[in-house]
N, C-alpha and C positions, 0 to 999 in steps of 0.2 A: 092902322093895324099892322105889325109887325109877327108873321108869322112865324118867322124863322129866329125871332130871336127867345119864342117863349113865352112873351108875356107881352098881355097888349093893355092898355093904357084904356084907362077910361075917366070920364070928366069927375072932376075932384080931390083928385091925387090916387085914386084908387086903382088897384093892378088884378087883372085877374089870370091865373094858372089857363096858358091854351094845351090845345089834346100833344103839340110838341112837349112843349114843356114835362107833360108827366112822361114821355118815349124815352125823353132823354133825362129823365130822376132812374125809370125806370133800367134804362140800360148803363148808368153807373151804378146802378147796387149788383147787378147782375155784375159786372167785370168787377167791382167790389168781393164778393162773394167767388168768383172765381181764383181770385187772387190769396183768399180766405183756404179756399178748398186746397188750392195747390200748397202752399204752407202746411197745413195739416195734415196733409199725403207723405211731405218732407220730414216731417214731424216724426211721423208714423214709420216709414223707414225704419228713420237714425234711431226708434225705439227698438223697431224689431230688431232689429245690427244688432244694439246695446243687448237687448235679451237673448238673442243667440249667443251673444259673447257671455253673459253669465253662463247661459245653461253650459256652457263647454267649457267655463272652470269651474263649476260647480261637480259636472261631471269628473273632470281631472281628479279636481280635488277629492273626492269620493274614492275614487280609481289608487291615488294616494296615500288615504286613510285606512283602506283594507287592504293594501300592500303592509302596512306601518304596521298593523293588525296583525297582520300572518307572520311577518317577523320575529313578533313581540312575543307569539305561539313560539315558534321554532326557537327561539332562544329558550323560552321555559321550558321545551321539552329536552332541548341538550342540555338543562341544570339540572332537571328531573333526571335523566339516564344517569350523569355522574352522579349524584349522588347516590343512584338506585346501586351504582357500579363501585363505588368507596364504601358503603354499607358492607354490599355484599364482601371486597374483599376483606371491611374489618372483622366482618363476622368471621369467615374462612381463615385472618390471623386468630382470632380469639380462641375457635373451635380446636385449631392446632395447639395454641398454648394450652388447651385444657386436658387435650390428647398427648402433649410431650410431657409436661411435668404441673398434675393437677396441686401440686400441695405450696407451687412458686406463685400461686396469685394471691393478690391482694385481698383482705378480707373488708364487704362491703358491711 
């Protein structure tokens, strides 16, 4: 009988599993499984990193598209005022040519 090796020998060729043998299946699944665990911790990490890193060019990018927005506003408002502002002085030419000499316009 071979305690220490695990497995002990019986008449016929036949082997049978001793209470060692299953300590030591058992405590390689167990460092198996820890070695598992630690990986997937790693894993987990380098995901959360990754997804921090999205959410903060996601946010940028956001941050950037309602800048590009307010822009897009402020330029339409300074084309709106000029024209509000050429309007008006063509009218204030017009009113004057009608008030200097009503009979030189054009007939529409």
């Amino acid at each position: 009988m071979f305690i220490f090796s695990g497995i002990r020998r019986i008449r016929r060729g036949k082997t049978v599993k001793t209470l060692t043998w299953f300590f030591w299946e058992a405590e390689n699944k167990k460092i198996n499984l820890e070695k598992e665990t630690d990986i997937l911790k790693e894993d987990n990490e380098t995901l959360e990193t990754k997804l921090a890193e999205l959410k903060e060019k996601t946010f940028n990018m956001e941050r950037e598209m309602a800048a590009a927005h307010n822009a897009e506003i402020k330029i339409h408002d300074e084309k709106m005022d000029v024209l509000k502002k050429s309007r008006r002085s063509f009218k204030a030419q017009l009113e004057s040519l009608i008030r200097d000499d009503p009979e030189d316009l054009p007939e529409d």
